[in-house]
GUNU-518927 format. One record per residue (C-alpha): x, y, z; residue number from 0. Coordinates in nm, 2 decimals, decimal comma, padded with zeros to 4 digits. Layout:
((X; Y; Z); NUM);
...
//
This chain:
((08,10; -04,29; -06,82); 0);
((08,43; -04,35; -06,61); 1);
((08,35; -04,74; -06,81); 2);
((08,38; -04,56; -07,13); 3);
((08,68; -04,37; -07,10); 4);
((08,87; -04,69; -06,97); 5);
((08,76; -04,86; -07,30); 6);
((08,86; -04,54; -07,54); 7);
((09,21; -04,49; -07,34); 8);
((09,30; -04,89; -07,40); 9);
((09,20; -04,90; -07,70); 10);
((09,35; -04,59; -07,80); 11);
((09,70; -04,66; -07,66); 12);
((09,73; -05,04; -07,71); 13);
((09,90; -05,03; -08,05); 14);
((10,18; -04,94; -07,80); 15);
((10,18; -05,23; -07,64); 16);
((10,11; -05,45; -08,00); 17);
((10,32; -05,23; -08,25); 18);
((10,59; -05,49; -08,35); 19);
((10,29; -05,78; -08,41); 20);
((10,07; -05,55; -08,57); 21);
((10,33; -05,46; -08,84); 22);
((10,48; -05,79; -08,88); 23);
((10,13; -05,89; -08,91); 24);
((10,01; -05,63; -09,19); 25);
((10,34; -05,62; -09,37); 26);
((10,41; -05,25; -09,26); 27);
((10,70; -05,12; -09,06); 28);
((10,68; -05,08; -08,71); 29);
((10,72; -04,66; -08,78); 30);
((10,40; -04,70; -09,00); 31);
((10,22; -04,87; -08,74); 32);
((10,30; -04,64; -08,50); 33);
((10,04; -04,38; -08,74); 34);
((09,72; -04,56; -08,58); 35);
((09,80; -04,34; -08,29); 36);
((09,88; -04,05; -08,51); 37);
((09,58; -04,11; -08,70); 38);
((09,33; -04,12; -08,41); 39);
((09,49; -03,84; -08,27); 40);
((09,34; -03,63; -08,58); 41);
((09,04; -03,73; -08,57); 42);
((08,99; -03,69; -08,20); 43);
((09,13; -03,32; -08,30); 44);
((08,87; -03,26; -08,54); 45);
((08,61; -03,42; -08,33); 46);
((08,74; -03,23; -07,99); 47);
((08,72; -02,84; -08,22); 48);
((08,31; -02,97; -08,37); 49);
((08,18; -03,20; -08,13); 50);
((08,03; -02,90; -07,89); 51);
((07,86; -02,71; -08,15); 52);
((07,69; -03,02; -08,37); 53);
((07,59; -03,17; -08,07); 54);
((07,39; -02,89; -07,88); 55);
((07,14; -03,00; -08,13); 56);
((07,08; -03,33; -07,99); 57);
((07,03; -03,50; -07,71); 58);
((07,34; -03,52; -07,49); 59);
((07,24; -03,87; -07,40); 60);
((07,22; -03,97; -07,76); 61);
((07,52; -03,78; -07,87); 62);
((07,74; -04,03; -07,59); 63);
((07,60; -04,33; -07,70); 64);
((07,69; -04,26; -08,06); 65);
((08,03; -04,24; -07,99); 66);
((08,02; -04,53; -07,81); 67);
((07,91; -04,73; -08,08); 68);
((08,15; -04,58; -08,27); 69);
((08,39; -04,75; -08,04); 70);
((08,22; -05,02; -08,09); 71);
((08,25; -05,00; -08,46); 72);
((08,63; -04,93; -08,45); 73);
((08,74; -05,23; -08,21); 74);
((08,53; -05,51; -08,44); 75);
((08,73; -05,33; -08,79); 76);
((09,05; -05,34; -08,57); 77);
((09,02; -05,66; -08,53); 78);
((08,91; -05,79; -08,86); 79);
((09,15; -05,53; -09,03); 80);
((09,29; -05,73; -09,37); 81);
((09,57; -05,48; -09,45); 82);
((09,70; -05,14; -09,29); 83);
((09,42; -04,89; -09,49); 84);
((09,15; -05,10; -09,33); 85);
((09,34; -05,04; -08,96); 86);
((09,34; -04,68; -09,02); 87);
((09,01; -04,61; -09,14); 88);
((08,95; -04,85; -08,83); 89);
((09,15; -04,55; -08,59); 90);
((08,99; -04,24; -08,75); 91);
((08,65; -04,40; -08,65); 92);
((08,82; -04,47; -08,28); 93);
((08,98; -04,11; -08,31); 94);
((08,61; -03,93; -08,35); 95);
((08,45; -04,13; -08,04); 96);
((08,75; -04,02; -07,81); 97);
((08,77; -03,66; -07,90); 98);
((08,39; -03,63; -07,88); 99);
((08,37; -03,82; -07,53); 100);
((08,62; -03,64; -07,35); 101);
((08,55; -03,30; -07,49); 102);
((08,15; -03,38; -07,34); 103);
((08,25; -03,53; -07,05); 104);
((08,31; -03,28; -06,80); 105);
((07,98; -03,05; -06,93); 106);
((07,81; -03,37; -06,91); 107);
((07,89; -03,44; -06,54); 108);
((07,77; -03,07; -06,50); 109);
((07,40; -03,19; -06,58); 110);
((07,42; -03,52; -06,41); 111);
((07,54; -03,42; -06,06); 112);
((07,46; -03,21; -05,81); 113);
((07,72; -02,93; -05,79); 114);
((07,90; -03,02; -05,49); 115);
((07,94; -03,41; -05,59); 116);
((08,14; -03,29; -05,90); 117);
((08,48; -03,30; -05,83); 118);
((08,41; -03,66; -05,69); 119);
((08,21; -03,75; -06,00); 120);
((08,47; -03,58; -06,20); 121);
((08,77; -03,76; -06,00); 122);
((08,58; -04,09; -06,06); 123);
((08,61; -04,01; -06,47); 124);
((08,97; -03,93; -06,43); 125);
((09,03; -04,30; -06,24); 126);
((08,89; -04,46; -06,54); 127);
((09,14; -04,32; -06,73); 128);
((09,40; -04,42; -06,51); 129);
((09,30; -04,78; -06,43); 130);
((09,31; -04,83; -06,87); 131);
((09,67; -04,62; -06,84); 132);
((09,80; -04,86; -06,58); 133);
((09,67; -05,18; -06,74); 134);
((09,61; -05,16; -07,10); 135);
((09,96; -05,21; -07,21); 136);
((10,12; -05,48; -07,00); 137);
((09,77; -05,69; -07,05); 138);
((09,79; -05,61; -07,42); 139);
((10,15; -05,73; -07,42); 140);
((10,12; -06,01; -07,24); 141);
((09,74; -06,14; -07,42); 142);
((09,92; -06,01; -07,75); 143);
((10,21; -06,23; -07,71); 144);
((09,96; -06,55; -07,62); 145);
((09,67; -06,52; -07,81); 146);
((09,72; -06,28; -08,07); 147);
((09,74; -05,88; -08,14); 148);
((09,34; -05,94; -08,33); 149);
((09,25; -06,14; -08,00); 150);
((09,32; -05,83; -07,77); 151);
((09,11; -05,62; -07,94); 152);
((08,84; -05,86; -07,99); 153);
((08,83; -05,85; -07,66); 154);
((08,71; -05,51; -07,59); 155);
((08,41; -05,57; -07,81); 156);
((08,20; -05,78; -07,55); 157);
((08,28; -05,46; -07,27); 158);
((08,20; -05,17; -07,50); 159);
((07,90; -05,38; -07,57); 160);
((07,77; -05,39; -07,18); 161);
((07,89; -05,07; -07,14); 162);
((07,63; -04,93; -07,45); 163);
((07,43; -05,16; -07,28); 164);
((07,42; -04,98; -06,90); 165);
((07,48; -04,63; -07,09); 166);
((07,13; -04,67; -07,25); 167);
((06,99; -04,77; -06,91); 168);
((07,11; -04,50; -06,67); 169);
((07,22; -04,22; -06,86); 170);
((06,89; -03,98; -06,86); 171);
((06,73; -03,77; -07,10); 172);
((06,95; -03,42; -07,16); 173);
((06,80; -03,20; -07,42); 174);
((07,03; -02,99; -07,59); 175);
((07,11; -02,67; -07,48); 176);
((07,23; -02,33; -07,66); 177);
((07,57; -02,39; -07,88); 178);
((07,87; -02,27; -07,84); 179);
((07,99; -02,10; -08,15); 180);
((08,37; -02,22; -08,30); 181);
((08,48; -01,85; -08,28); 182);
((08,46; -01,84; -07,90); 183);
((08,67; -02,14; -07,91); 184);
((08,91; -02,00; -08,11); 185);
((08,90; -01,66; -08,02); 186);
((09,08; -01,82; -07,70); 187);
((09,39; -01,84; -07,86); 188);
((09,40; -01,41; -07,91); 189);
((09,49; -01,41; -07,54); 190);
((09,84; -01,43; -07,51); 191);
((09,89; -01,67; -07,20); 192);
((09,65; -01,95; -07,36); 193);
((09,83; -01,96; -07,68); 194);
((10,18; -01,98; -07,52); 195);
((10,02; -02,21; -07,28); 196);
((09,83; -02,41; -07,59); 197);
((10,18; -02,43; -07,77); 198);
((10,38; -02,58; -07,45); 199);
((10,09; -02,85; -07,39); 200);
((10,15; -02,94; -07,75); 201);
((10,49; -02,94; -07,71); 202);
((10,52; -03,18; -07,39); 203);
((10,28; -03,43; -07,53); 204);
((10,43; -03,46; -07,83); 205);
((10,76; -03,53; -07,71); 206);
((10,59; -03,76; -07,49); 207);
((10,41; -03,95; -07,75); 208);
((10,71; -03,92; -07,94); 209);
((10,92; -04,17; -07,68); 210);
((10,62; -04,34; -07,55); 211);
((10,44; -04,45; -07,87); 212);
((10,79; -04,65; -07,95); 213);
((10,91; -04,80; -07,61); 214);
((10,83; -05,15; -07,74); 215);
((11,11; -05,13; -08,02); 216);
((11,34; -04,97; -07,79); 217);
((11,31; -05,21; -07,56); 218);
((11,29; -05,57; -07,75); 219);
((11,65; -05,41; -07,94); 220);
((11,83; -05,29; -07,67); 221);
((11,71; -05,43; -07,37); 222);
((11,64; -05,78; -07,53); 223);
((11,30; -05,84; -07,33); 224);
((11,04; -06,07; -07,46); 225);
((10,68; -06,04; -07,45); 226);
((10,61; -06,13; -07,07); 227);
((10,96; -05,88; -06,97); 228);
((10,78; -05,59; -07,15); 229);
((10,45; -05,65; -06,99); 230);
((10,58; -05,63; -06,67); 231);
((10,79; -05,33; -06,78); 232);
((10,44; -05,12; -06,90); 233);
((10,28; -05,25; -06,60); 234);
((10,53; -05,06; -06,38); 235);
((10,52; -04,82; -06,57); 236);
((10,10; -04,79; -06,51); 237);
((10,16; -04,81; -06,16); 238);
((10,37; -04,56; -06,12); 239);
((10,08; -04,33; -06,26); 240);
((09,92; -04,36; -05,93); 241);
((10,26; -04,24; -05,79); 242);
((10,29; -03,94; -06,02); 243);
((09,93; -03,81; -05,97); 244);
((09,91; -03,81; -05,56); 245);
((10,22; -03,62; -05,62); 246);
((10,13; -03,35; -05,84); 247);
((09,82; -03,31; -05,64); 248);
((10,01; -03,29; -05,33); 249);
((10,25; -03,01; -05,50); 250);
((09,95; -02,86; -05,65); 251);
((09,77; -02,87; -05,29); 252);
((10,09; -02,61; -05,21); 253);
((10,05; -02,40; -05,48); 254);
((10,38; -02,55; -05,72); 255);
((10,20; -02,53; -06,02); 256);
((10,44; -02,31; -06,23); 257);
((10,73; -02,47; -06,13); 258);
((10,59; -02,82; -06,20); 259);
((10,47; -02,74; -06,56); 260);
((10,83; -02,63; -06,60); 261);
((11,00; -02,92; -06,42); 262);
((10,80; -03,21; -06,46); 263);
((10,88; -03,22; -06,87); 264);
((11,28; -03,12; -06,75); 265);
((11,29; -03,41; -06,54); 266);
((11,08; -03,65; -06,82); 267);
((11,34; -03,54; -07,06); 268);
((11,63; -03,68; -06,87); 269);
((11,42; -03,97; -06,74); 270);
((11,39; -04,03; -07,13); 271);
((11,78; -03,97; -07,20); 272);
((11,86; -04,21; -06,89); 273);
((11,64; -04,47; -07,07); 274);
((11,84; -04,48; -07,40); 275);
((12,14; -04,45; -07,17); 276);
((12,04; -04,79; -06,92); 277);
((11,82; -04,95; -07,12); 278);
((12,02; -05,21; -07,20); 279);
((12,02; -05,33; -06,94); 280);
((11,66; -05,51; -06,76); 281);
((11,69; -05,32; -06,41); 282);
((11,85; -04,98; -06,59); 283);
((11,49; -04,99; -06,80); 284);
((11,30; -05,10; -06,49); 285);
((11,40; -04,81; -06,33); 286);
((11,34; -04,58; -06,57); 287);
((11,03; -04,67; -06,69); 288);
((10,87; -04,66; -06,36); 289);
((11,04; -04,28; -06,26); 290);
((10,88; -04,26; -06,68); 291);
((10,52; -04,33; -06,59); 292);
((10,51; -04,15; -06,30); 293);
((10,64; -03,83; -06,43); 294);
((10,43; -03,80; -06,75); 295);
((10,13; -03,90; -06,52); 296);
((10,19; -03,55; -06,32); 297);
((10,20; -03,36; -06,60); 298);
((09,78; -03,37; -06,72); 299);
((09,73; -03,28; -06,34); 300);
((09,88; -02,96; -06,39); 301);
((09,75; -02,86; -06,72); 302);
((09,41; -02,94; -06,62); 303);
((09,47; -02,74; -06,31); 304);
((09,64; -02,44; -06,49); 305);
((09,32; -02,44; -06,76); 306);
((09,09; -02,42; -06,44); 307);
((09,24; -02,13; -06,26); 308);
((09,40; -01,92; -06,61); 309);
((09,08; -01,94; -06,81); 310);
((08,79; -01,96; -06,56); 311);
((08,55; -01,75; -06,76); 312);
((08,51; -02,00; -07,03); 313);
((08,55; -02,38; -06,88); 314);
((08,42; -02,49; -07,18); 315);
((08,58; -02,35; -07,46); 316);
((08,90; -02,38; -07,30); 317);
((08,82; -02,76; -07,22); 318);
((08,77; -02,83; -07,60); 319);
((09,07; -02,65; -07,68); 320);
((09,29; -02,82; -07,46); 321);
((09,15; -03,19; -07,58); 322);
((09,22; -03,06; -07,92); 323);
((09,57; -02,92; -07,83); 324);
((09,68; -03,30; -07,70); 325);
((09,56; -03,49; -07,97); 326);
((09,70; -03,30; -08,19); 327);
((10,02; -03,32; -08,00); 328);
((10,01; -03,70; -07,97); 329);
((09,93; -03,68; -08,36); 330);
((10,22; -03,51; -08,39); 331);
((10,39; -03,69; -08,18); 332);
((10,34; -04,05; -08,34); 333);
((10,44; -03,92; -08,69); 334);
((10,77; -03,77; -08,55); 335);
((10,88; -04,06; -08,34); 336);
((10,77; -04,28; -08,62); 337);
((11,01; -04,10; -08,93); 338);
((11,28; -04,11; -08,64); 339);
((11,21; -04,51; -08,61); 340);
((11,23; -04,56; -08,98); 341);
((11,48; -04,30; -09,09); 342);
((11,75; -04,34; -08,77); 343);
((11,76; -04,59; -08,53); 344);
((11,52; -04,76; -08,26); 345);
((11,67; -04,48; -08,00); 346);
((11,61; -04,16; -08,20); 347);
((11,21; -04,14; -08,13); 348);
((11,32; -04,12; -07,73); 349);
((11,63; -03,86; -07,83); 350);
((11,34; -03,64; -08,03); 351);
((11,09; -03,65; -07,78); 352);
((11,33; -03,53; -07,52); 353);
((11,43; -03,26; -07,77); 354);
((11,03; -03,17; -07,77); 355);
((11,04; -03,20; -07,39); 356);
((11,33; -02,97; -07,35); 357);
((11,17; -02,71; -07,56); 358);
((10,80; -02,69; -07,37); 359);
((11,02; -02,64; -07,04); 360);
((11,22; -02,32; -07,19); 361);
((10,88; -02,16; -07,34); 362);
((10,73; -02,20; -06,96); 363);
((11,01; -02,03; -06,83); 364);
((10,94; -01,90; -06,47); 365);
((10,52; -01,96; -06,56); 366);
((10,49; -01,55; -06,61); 367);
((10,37; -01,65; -06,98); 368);
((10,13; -01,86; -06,87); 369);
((09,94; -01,63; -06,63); 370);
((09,67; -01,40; -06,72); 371);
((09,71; -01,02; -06,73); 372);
((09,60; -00,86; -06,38); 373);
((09,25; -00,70; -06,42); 374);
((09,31; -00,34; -06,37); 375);
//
């Protein structure tokens, strides 16, 4: 499983990495191609909010492996894609098998481990995703800029094919179990402190997406690098993932959550204005890249820790409602960052998301809207 999420995180988030050959390639501008993240971000939205209740009538085992072949699917259209529809239809399919991965995941490790080995099982799901986060980009870049955006993807196909492979091995039988209803799901959102808290998740990744999705651009205008300089740019910026998440667990360990969920977007913000700022400049975007990646690494640490403690009485529903909160945000964000690009200038998607940053840090306020009332 921790195999699968590597492969739908890189391939999700590799159009980063490939969005200037991609739309020179499909005749499209680098704003438009910037909607295949968008564009899987809906889907995975609308997969996250119907996954749970259509699939308690199969088999969980089945239910994973479908969307791995999805994956499948959407890598081998990706690369064959003859014009921009066929890419997107391409990302809707990818869009579906990472909302309705992730949102399963974590019930799924609930069946297949004992209950004290979760948190390692769990922690072993999470360092899939931040292996592909660290690597996908700069070895996108870099294979992108030798062998071809088509090539990178290609790529992929022969892994998601051994992981099916081992997936239809190990992964046991798991009969379904009794559904849980959309209304429980949404009825979430009537408590107060989720939807502020649902609204200021939405509002961080999008202004994260927002910069991130356009970096390349940015940085091949105004800092001039070519396609081994920007690989080893995104690398750094991977790293410093590592960096950002022993931090926030550290904080988190001494009971800083409020004041990192108001922060850590603060701080990304002005990381994001000191790029457009020094980023013409290699060392000026070196160093802001990595203090980049290791900020907006921090950040899913504390949501996921602020869903566990705020809504403890239903994991689940609240699980599949924050999946569907950050797709929709990096949705969001793409399309945003993406007008900015076309409309403005290579530094407005950085100058928006910080905007979007700025505004998720003065809803948190002091973290009192987050908490749940006191049970009397």
């Amino acid at each position: 499983m921790a195999f699968c999420v590597a492969m739908l995180i890189a391939s999700e988030f590799m159009p980063v990495s490939l969005l200037t050959p991609i739309a020179n390639d499909l005749h499209a501008t680098q704003g438009m191609a910037g909607q295949a993240i968008s564009i899987s971000g809906l889907f995975a939205v609308l997969a996250s909010l119907f996954i749970a209740p259509i699939s308690g009538r199969f088999d969980r085992r089945h239910v994973l492996m479908s969307m791995t072949v999805l994956l499948l699917v959407s890598l081998v259209l990706i690369a064959l894609a003859p014009n921009f529809t066929m890419l997107m239809v391409a990302r809707a399919f990818l869009g579906v098998a990472v909302g309705g991965f992730w949102s399963l995941s974590t019930a799924t490790v609930l069946r297949l481990v004992p209950e004290d080995q979760v948190p390692k099982a769990l922690g072993m799901i999470f360092m899939g995703n931040a292996i592909a986060t660290a690597f996908a980009a700069p070895v996108g870049a870099y294979l992108g800029g030798v062998l071809g955006w088509r090539v990178v993807f290609g790529g992929l196909v022969p892994l998601v094919l051994i992981n099916l492979i081992w997936q239809a091995k190990s992964l046991p039988s798991m009969p379904p179990r009794a559904t849980i209803p959309m209304s429980r799901l949404f009825g979430l959102l009537k408590r107060r402190n989720v939807a502020i808290g649902m609204a200021a998740v939405m509002l961080t990744f999008a202004g994260a997406f927002s910069a991130f999705t356009y970096f390349r651009p940015f940085l091949e205008s105004e800092t001039g690098v070519n396609a081994d300089m920007l690989s080893v740019l995104l690398l750094s910026l991977g790293l410093a993932g590592f960096v950002g998440t022993h931090f926030a667990s550290t904080m988190l360990h001494r009971n800083h959550l409020y004041s990192l969920l108001r922060w850590l977007p603060l701080a990304l913000a002005a990381v994001t204005l000191g790029l457009m700022e020094l980023g013409h400049v290699f060392w000026g975007a070196a160093v802001m890249m990595f203090s980049w990646g290791a900020l907006n690494a921090a950040i899913p640490v504390c949501w996921s820790t602020w869903l566990a403690r705020e809504i403890q009485d239903e994991p689940e529903s609240g699980g599949g409602l924050m999946v569907a909160s950050i797709q929709l945000a990096i949705m969001f964000g793409g399309a945003f960052g993406g007008q900015l690009l076309d409309q403005i200038t290579v530094a407005a998607p950085l100058a928006g998301g910080a905007g979007l940053l700025v505004l998720s840090a003065l809803l948190i306020g002091n973290g009192a809207r987050l908490r749940a009332p006191a049970q009397g």
